[in-house]
PASEBA-1860 file (N, C-alpha, C; in nm, 3 decimals):
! residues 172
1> XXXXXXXX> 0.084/-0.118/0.000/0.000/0.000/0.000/0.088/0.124/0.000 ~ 0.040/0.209/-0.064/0.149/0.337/-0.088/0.092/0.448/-0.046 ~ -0.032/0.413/0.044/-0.126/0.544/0.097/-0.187/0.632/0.068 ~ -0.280/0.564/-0.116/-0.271/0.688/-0.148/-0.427/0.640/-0.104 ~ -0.530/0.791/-0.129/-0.656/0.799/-0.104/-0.735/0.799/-0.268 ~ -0.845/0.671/-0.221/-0.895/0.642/-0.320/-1.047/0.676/-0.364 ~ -1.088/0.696/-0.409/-1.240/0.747/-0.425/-1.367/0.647/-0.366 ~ -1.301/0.481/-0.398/-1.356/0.369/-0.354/-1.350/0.381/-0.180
9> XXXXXXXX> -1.200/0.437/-0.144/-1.165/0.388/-0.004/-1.244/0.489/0.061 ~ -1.250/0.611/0.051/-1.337/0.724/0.097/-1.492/0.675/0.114 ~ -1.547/0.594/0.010/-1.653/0.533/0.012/-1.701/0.429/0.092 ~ -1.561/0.371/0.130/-1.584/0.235/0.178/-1.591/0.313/0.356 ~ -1.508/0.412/0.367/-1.532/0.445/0.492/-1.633/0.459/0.529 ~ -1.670/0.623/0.473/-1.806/0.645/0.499/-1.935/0.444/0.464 ~ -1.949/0.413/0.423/-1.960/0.313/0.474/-2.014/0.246/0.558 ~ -1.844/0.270/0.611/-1.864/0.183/0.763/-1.894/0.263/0.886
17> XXXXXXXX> -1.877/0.401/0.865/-1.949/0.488/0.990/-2.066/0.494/0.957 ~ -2.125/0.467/0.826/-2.295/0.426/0.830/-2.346/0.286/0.899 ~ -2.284/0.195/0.864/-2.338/0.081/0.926/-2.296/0.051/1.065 ~ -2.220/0.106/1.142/-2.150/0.163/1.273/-2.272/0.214/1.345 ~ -2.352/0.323/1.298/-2.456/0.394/1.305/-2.610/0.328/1.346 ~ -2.599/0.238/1.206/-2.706/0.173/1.218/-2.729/0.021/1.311 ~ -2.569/-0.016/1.295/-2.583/-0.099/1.433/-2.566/-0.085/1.561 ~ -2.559/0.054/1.592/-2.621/0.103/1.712/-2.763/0.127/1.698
25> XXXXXXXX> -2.808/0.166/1.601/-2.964/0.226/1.615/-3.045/0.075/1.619 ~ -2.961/-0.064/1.554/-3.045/-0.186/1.550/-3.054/-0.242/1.735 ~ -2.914/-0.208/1.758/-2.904/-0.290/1.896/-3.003/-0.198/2.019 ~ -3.030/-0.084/2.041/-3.107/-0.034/2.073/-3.233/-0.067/2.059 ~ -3.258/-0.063/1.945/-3.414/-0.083/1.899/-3.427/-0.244/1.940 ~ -3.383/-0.334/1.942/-3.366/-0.477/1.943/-3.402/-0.455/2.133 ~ -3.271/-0.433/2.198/-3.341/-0.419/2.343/-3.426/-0.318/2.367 ~ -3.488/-0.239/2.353/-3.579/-0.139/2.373/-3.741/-0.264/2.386
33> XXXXXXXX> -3.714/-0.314/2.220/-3.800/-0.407/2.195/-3.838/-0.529/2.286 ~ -3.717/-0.571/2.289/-3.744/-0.724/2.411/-3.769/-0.671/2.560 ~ -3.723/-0.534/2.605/-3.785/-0.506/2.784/-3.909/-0.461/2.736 ~ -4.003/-0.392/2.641/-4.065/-0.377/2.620/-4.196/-0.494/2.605 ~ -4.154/-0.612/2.555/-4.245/-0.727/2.549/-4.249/-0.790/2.673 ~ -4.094/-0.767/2.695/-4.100/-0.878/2.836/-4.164/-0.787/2.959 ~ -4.181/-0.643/2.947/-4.224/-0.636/3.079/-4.409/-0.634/3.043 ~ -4.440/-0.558/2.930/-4.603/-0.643/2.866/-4.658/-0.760/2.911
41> XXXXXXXX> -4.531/-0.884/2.922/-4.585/-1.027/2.955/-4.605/-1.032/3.131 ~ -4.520/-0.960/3.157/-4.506/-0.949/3.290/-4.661/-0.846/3.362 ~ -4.630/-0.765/3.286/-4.768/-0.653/3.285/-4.900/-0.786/3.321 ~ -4.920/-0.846/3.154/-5.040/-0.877/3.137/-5.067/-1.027/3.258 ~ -4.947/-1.121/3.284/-4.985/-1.218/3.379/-4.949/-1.224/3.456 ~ -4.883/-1.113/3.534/-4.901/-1.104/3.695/-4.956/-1.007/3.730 ~ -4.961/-0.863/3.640/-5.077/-0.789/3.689/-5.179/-0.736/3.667 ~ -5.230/-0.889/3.608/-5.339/-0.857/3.465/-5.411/-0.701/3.431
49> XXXXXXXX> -5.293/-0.660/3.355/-5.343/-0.525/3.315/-5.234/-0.516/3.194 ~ -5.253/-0.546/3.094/-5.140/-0.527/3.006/-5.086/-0.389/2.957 ~ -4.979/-0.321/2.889/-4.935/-0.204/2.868/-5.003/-0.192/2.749 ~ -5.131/-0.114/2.693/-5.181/-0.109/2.594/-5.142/-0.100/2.450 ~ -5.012/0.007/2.439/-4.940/0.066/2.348/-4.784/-0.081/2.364 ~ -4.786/-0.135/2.399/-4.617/-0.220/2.380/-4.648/-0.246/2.295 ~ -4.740/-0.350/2.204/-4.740/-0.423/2.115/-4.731/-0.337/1.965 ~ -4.789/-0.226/1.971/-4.758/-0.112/1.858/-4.603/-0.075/1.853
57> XXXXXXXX> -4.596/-0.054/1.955/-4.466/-0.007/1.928/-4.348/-0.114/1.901 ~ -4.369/-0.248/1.930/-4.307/-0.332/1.910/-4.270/-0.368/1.770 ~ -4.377/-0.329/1.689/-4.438/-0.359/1.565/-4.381/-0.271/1.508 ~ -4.386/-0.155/1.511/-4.314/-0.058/1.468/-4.142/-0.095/1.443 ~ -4.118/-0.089/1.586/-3.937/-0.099/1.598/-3.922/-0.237/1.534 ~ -4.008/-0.368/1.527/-3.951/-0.435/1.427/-3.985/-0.395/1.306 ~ -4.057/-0.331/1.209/-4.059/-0.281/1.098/-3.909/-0.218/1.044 ~ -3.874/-0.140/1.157/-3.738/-0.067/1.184/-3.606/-0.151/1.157
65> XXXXXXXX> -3.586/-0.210/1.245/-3.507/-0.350/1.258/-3.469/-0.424/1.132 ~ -3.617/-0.463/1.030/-3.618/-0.533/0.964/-3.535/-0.442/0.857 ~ -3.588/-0.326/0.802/-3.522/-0.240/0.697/-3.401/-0.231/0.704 ~ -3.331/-0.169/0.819/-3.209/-0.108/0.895/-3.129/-0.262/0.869 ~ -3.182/-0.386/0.894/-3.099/-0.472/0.908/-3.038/-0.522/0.753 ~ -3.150/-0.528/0.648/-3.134/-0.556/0.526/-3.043/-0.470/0.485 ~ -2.975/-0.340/0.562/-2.866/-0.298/0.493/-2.771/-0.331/0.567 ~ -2.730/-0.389/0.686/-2.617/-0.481/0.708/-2.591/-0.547/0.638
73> XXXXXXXX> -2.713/-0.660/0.612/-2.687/-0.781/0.541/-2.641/-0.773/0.403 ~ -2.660/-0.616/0.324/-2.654/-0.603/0.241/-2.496/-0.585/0.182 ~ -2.424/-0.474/0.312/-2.333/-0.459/0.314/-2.207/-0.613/0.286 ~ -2.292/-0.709/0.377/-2.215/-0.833/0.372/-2.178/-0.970/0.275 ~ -2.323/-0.933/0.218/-2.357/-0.992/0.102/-2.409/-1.109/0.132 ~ -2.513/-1.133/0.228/-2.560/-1.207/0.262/-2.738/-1.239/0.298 ~ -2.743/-1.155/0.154/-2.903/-1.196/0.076/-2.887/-1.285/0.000 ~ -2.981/-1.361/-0.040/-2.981/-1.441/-0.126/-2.946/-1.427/-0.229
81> XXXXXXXX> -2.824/-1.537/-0.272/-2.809/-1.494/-0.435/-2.806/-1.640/-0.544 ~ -2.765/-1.615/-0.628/-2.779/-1.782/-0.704/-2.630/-1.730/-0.816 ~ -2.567/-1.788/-0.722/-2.384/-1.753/-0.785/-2.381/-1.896/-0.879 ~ -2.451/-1.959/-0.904/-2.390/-2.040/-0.955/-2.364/-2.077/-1.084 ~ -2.432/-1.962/-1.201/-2.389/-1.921/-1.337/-2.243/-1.869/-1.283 ~ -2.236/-1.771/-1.253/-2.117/-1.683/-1.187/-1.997/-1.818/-1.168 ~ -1.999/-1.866/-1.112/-1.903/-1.985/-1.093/-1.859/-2.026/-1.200 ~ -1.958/-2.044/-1.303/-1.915/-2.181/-1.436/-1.873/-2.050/-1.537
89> XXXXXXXX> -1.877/-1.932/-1.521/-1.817/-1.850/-1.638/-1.732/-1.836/-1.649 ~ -1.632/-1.764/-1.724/-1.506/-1.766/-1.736/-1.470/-1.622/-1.646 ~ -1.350/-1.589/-1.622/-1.345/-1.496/-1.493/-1.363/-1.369/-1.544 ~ -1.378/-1.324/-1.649/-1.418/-1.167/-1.742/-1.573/-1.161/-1.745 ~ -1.620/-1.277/-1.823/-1.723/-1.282/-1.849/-1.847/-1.290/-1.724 ~ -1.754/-1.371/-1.611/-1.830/-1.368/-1.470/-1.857/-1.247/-1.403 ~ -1.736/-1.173/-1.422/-1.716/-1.004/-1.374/-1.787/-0.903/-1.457 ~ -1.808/-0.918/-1.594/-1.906/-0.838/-1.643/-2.075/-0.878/-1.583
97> XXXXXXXX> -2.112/-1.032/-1.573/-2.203/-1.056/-1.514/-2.263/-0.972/-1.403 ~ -2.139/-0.990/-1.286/-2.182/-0.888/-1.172/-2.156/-0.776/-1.234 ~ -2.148/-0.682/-1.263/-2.192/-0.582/-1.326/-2.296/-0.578/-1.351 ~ -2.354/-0.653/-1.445/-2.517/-0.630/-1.481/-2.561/-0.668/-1.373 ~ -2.572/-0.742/-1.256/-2.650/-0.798/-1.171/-2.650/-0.708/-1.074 ~ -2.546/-0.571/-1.075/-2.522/-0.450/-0.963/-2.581/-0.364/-1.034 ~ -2.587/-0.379/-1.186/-2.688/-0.270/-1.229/-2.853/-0.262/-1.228 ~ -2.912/-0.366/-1.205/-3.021/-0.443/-1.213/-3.067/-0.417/-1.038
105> XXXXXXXX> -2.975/-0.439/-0.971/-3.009/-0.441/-0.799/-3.004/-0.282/-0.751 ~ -2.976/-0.202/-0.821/-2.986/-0.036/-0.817/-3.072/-0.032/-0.858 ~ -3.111/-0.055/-1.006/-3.247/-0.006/-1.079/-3.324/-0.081/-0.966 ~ -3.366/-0.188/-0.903/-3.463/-0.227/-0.842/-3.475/-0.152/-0.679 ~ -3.379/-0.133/-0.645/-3.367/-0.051/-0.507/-3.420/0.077/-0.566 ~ -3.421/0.177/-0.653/-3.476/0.309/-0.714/-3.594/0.279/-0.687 ~ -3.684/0.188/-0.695/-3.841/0.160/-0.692/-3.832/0.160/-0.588 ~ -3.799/0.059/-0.444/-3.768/0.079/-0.365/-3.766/0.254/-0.294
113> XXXXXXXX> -3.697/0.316/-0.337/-3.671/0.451/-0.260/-3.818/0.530/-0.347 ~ -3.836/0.555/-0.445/-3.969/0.655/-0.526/-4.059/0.566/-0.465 ~ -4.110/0.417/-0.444/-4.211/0.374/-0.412/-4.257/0.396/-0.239 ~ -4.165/0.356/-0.203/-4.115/0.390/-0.010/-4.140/0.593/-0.049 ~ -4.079/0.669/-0.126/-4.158/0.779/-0.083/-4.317/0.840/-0.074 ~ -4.289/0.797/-0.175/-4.465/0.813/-0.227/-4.557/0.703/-0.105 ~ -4.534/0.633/-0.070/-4.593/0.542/0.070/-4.613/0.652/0.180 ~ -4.435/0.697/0.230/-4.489/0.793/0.323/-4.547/0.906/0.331
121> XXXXXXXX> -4.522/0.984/0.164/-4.623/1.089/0.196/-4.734/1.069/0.189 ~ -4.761/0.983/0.076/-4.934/0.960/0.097/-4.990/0.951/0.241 ~ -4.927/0.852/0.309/-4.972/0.819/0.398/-4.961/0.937/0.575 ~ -4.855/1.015/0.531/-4.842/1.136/0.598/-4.946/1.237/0.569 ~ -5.003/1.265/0.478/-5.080/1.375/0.401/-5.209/1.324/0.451 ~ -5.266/1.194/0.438/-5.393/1.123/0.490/-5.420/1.120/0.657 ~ -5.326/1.151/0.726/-5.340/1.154/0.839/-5.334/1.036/0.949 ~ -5.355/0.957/0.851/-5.375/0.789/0.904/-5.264/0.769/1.076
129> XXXXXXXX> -5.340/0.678/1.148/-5.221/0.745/1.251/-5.265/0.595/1.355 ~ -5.210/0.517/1.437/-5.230/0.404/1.485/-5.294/0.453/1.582 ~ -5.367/0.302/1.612/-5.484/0.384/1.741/-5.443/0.382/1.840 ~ -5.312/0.292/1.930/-5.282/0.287/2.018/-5.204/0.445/2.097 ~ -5.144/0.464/2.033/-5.047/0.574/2.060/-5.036/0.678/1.932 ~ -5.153/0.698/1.860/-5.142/0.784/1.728/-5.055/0.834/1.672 ~ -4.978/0.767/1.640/-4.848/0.774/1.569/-4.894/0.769/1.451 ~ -4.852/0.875/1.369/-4.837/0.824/1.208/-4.772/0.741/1.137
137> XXXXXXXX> -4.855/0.707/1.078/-4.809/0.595/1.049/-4.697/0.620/0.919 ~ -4.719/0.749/0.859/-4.617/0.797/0.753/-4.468/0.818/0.770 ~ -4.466/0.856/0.937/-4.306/0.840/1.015/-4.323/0.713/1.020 ~ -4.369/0.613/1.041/-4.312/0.438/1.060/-4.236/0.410/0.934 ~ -4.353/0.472/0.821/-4.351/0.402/0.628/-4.192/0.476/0.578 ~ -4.136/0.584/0.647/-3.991/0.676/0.611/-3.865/0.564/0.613 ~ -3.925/0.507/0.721/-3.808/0.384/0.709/-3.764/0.342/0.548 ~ -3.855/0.274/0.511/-3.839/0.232/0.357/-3.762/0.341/0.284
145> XXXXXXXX> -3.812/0.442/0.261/-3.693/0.562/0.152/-3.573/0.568/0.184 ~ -3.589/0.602/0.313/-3.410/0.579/0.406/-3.353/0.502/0.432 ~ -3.380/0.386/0.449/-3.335/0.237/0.383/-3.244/0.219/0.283 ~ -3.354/0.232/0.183/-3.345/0.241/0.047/-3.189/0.322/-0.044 ~ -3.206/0.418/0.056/-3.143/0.511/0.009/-3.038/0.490/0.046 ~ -2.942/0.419/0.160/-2.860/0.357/0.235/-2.814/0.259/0.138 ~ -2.933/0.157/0.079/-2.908/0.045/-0.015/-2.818/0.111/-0.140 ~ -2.924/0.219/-0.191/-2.864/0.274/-0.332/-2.704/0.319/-0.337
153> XXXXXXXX> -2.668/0.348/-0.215/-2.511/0.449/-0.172/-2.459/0.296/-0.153 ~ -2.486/0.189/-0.123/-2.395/0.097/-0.110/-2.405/0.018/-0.212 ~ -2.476/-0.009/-0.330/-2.502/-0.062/-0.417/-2.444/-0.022/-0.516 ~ -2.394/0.141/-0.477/-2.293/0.189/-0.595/-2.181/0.175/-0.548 ~ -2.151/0.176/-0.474/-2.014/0.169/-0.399/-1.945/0.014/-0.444 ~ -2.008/-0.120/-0.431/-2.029/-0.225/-0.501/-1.970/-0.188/-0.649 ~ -2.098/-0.150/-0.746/-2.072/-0.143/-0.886/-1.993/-0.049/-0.912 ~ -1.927/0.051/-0.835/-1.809/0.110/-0.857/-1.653/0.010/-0.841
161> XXXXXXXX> -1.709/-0.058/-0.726/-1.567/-0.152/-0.731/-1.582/-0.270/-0.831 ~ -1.660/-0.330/-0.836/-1.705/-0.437/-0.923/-1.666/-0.402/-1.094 ~ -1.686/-0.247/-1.121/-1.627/-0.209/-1.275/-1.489/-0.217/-1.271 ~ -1.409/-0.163/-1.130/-1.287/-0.177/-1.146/-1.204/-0.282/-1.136 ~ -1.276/-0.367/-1.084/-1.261/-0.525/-1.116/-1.278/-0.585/-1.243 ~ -1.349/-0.525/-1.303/-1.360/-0.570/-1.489/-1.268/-0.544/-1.534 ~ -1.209/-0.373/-1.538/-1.156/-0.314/-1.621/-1.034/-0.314/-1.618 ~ -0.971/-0.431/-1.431/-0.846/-0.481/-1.450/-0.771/-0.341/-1.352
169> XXXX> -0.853/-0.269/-1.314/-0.778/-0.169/-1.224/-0.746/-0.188/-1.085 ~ -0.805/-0.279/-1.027/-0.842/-0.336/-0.889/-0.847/-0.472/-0.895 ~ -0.770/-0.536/-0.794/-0.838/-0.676/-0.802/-0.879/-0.753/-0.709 ~ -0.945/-0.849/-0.708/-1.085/-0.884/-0.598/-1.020/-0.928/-0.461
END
């Protein structure tokens, strides 16, 4: 290494102070979630009176959880994939592959982020709001765009390294 600063490496940082971020905001939300059920259970059968609002909000923060987490996993590469064309190609032709398959997983995350917006404003603008603790439900649906949008910045970051892996500038 000769130290120099790379456009990829700048990327890869920022990055990792995003998912740094978000796995604090998961591990939080994760225990917030479980004293929250567990003291509900506790609430409802020893002093039969359950906490009305836990179960909303439970629902919520896993909604949270679930999004927030799909960009760990994303980061790791440990969604489902079916590598196994990828395997039998030849090693150019495999590497242009991922390419198209990083271009294809952007275009589909874009729906993702315009569809996730249009969710929450609609649903912000309508007023719609849970009955327990009237929360809008349009701040729950934000998750999805911001997600999304997390996905799209790492999905290029990917097909930015993944071209320079084609083009023989970088190697894997």
């Amino acid at each position: 290494m000769d130290g120099t600063v790379t456009p990829t490496g700048v990327l890869r940082r920022a990055e990792a102070a995003i998912c740094l971020a978000i796995k604090v905001v998961l591990g939080v939300l994760l225990s917030a979630m479980i004293i929250l059920v567990f003291m509900n259970v506790i609430f409802r059968y020893f002093l039969n009176n359950a906490i009305a609002w836990s179960e909303e909000i439970s629902r919520f923060m896993m909604i949270w959880v679930s999004f927030l987490g799909a960009n760990i996993a994303f980061v790791k590469n440990e969604h489902l994939g079916l590598d196994l064309l990828v395997r039998a190609l030849p090693k150019k032709a495999a590497q242009a592959l991922v390419v198209v398959a990083d271009l294809l997983v952007l275009f589909a995350i874009s729906f993702i982020v315009f569809g996730g917006t249009t969710l929450a404003q609609q649903t912000l603008e309508s007023g719609w709001t849970s009955p327990a603790t009237e929360t809008p439900y349009g701040l729950i649906y934000l998750v999805v765009p911001f997600s999304g949008i997390l996905l799209f910045f790492q999905g290029l970051i990917k097909l930015i390294e993944n071209i320079g892996v084609l083009a023989g500038r970088v190697s894997e």
